[in-house]
N, C-alpha and C positions, 0 to 999 in steps of 0.2 A: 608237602604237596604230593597228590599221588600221581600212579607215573602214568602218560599218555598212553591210550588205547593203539596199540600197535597194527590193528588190524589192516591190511593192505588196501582192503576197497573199502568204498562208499556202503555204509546201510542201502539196500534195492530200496526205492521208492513201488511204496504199494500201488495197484493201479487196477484198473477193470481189465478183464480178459481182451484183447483184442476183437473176438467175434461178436462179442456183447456192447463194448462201445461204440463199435462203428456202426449201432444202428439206435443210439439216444444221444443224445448232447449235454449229460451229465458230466461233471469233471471226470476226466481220465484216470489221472490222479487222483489219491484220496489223502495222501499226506501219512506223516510217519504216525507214531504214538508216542506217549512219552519216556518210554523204556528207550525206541529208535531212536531218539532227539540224544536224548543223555549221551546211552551209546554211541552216537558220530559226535555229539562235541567234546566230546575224551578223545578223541581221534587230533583234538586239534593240539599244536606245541607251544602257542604261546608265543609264540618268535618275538625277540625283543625287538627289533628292528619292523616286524609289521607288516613283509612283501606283501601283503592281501589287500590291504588298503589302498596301495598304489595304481591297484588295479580297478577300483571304485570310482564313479566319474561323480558320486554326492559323499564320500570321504565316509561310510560307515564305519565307524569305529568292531572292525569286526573280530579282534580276539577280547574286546571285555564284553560284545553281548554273549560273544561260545563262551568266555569262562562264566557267566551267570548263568548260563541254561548247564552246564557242568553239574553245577549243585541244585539245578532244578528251580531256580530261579525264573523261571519261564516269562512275568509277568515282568520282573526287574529286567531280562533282556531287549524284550519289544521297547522299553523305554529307553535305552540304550540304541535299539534303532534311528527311535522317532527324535532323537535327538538332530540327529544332519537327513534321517530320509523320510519324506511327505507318505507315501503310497507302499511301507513295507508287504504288508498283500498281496501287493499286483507285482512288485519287483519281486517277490518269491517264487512267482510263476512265473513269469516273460520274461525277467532279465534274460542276454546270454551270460551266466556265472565264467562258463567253462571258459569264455575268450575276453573274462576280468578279472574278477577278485580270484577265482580260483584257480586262473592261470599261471597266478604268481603264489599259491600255495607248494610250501617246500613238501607235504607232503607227495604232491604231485610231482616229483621228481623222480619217482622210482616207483612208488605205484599210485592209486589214485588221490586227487585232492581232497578235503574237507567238504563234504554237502553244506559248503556257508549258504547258498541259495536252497534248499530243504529246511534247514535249520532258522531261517531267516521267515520262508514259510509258516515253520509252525509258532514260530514267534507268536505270528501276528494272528495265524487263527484260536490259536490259544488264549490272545487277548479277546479278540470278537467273540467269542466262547464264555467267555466267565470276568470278564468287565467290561461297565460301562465308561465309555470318555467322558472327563472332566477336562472344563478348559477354564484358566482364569483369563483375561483377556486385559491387554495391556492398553494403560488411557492412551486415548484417540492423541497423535500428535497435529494434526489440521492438517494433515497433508491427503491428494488423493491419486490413487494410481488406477489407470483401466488396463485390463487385461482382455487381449484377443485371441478367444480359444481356450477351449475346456479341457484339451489332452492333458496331457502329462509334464509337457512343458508349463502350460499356462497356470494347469492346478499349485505346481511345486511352488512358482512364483507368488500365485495370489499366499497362498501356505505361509512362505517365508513375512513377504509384506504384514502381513496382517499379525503375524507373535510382535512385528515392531510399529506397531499401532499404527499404520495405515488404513487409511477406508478403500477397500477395495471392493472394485465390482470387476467382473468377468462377462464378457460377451459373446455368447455361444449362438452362432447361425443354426445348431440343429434345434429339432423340441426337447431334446433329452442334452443334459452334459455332458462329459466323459469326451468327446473326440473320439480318437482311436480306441480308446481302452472299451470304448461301447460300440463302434459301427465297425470293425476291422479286425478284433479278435475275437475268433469263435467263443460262444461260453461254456465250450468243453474244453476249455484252457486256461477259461479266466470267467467266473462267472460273473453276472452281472451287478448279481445283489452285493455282492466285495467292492467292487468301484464303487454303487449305490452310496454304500456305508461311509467310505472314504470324502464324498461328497459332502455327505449329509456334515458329516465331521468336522468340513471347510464351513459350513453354513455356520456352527455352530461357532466359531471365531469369528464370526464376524463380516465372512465372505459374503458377497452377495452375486448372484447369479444370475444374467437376462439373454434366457432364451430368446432362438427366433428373431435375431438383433443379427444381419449380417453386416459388418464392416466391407465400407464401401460402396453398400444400397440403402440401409436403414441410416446409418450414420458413416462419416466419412473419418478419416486419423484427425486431419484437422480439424474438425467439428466437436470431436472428444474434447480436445485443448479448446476452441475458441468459444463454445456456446455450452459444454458440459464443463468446464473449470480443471478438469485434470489436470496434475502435475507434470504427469510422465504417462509413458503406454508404452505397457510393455504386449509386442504382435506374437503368438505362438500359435499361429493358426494353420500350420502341421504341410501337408502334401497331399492334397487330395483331387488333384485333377491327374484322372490318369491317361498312361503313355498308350499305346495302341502300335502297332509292327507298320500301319502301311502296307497290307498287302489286300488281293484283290475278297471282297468276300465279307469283311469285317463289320458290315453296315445289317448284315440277315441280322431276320429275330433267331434269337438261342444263341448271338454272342454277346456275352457280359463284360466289362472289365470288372476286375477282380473287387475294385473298391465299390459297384455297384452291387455287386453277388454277394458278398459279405454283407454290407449294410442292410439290403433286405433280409436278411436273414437274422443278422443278429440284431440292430437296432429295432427293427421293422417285425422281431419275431416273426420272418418268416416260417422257423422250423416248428413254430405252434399254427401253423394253417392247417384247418380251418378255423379255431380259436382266435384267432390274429387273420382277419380280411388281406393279407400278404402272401401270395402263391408264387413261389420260386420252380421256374419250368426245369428242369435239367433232364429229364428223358434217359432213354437207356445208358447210351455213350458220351462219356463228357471228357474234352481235352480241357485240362490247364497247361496253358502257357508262361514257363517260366521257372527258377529252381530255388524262390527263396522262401520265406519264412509267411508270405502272403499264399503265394503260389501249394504251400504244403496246408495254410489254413484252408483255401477253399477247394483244395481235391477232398481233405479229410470231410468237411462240409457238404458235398456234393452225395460222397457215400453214404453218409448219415440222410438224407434227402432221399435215398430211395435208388441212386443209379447202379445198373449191376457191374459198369465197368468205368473205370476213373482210371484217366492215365494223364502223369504229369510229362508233360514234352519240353526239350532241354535241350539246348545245342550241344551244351559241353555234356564231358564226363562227370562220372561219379564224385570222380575227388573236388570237381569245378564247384561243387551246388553251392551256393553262398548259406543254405539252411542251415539252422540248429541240425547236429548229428540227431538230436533227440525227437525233432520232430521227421525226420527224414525215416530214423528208425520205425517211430508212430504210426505212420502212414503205410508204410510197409506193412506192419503187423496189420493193421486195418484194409489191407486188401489192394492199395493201389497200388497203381503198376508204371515203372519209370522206363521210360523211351527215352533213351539218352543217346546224342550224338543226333540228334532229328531238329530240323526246323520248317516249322512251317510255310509255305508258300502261299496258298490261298485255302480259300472256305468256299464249299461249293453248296451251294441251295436247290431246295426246291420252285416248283413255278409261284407256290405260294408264297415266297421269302423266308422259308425255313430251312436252317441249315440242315443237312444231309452227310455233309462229309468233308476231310480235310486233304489237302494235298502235303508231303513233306517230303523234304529233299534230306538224304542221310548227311553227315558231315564229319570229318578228322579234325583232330587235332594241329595247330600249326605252329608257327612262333608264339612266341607271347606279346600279348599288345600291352597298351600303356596299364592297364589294369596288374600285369605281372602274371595274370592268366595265360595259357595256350589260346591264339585265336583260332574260332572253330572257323573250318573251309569248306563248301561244298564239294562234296565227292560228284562225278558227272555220270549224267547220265543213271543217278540212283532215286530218281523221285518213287514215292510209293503211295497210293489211295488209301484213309481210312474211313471209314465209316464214323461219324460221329454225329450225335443230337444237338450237344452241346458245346460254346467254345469260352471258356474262360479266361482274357488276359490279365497276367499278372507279369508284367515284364518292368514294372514299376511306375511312380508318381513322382511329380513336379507338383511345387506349390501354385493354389490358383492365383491367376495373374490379376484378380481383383483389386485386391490392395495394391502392390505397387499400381498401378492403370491411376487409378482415383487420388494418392499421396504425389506430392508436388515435391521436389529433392530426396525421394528414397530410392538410394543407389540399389540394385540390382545385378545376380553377373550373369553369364549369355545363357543360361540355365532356368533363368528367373526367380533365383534364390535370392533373399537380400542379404547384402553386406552388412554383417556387421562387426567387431573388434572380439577379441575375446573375453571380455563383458557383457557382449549384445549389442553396447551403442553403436545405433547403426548411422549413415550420413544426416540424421535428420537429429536436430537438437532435442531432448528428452525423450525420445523416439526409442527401444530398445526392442530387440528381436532375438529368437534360439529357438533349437528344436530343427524342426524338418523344414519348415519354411528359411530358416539359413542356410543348413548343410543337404540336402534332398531328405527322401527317404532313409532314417535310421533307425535308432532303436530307442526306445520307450526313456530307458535308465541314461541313456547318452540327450536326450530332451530334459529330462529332469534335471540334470546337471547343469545345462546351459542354463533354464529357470532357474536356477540355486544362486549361478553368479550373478545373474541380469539385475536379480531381485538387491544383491547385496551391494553393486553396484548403481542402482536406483535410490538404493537408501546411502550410501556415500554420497551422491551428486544433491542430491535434495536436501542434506542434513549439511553442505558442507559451505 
């Protein structure tokens, strides 16, 4: 065997110049080539014991797809993905790697980890590149499962369900599928036609799809079971009512929250206006409010949009942002500017209802609250005026209170999240739930995972 690639960093991820992307919504990214891929999976050990897996929330088996792309194997690795993960594509982009699988890479112990998320990347574009999927499709067992919500949680589950011959259908409130992966991440990070494909992919097993079907108004959870015959329902219908500060101002035209300003944008093609009837206002000056990984999509968003000054506003410090370093980096190279230590107080408007301006009060550092954060404190006496067109909140989402409201014994806790085990079953008999509607707002590959178990435990309870 030959000896691992010693070289201390990661292969650099190619990418467009910073001046040049932040004014299209082309991927950022362009991915490695096959020389890079090789090159960083020779970097990997092998470890017999496997630390990188531990850190996977759908268990990819991830030193036998790096040792297949080793020998160039490219086509043999993605099927080594798609063995435990539904969406390789999209976890190649979004996943956070750095705070999973590759947190627990021993290369990372002295200098940097494994690109398993790069390498996981080109897997999968290298399959959509130069294969097409084949599916044999396993006989129907008579049983039927519905699924609430097209995200990532939902898709993973219908995914799993369906290789174990289930008739699944999916019911998705928007026109389009996808959940998050299509109204909430830009597609200069995730393009659209890669979910598109993913989809199409599910249809092709068997999945079935019904848009424009909101659970809770078109049809209710009980009504699935008593008048549609399903066996089980599995709910992944994500986080999407968003939180807002309460402060005075928030009601002007030119404030969004962040899940409205995304959605036009990306589901709604806004950033093809006037090709797409969808005109996203943002004007010269635009504040996001907030420091994560939503708050970084739609500053970046904003500047691609046209505005000459994007500033992300943030109570805490630098070290506080809950962001990817890498998008935090992004966003920086692409021009926006972080006002850290500031929170806002009010939104001041014009006679017309248009916002004009923000008010913020500076803020220190203090103890730590239950988060394990420093809680930030108003310094006195330090408020300061700015000038701004536009005000974006991104300070997070809660699941809509839909579902529970309409469902008769589906526990809920003071959050409005639903209870469920860590299988999904939630207090209601055949009932199962994961994703962001259990845990709040989280991440894509942590939804997928909950769909992986829900799914496996839906086929235990039904088969048993």
């Amino acid at each position: 065997m030959a000896k691992p690639n010693m070289r201390p960093d990661k292969n650099p991820m190619p990418e467009q110049a910073p001046d040049v992307r932040n004014k299209n919504f082309l991927e950022v990214t362009t991915g490695y080539t096959e020389e890079m891929a090789i090159d960083e999976a020779q970097r990997c050990l092998n470890c017999k014991n496997k630390p990188c897996m531990s850190g996977c929330p759908v268990a990819v088996k991830i030193p036998e797809f790096i040792s297949l792309m080793k020998d160039g194997d490219f086509e043999g690795a993605y099927q080594k993905i798609k063995e435990t993960n539904a969406l390789p594509a999209v976890c190649g982009r979004v996943c956070p790697q750095e705070k999973q699988c590759e947190s627990k890479c021993v290369r990372g112990i002295k200098n940097e980890p494994v690109g398993i998320g790069r390498l996981e990347r080109f897997a999968a574009d290298y399959h959509m590149a130069h294969f097409e999927d084949e599916f044999s499709l396993p006989a129907p067992n008579g049983k039927r499962v519905a699924i609430v919500g097209s995200g990532p949680s939902g898709l993973t589950a219908a995914g799993d369900l369906a290789k174990l011959g289930y008739d699944v259908t999916v019911y998705e409130a928007f026109h389009t599928a996808g959940g998050v992966l299509m109204y909430g991440i830009p597609e200069f990070r995730l393009p659209k036609d890669i979910v598109q494909k993913e989809i199409d992919n599910l249809k092709k097993m068997g999945v079935k799809i019904e848009t424009n079907v909101i659970i809770g108004r078109t049809l209710t959870v009980d009504e699935l079971f008593d008048e549609m015959g399903y066996d089980a329902v599995y709910i992944g219908s994500g986080a999407g009512l968003p939180r807002f500060m309460g402060i005075e101002g928030e009601s002007l035209n030119g404030v969004y929250s962040a899940n409205e300003f995304l959605t036009r944008i990306n589901l709604m093609k806004g950033y093809k206006f006037p090709d797409y009837d969808t005109p996203v206002f943002v004007g010269k000056n635009v504040a996001v409010l907030g420091g994560g990984n939503v708050a970084m999509d739609a500053a970046r968003s904003a500047k691609r949009l046209g505005a000459e000054n994007v500033y992300i506003v943030y109570r805490r410090g630098r070290e506080e942002l809950p962001a990817r370093a890498e998008e935090v980096e992004h966003a920086e190279q692409e021009g926006v500017v972080f006002k850290m230590l500031q929170n806002p107080t009010k939104i001041l408007g014009n006679d017309d209802g248009w916002v004009t301006g923000m008010e913020v009060i500076h803020m220190e550092l203090g103890e730590p609250d239950e988060s394990g954060r420093r809680r930030p404190v108003p310094v006195p006496d330090s408020e300061e005026m700015l000038d701004m067109d536009t005000v974006v909140v991104a300070i997070g989402q809660t699941p809509n209170p839909l579902i529970r409201q309409t469902t008769k014994g589906l526990e809920t806790n003071r959050k409005g999240c639903i209870v469920a085990d860590e299988d999904g079953l939630t207090s209601r008999e055949k009932v199962y739930a994961g994703g962001d509607v259990v845990t709040g707002a989280a991440t894509v590959i942590l939804a997928m995972g909950a769909g992986k178990k829900a799914a496996a435990a839906i086929d235990k309870e039904l088969n048993s």
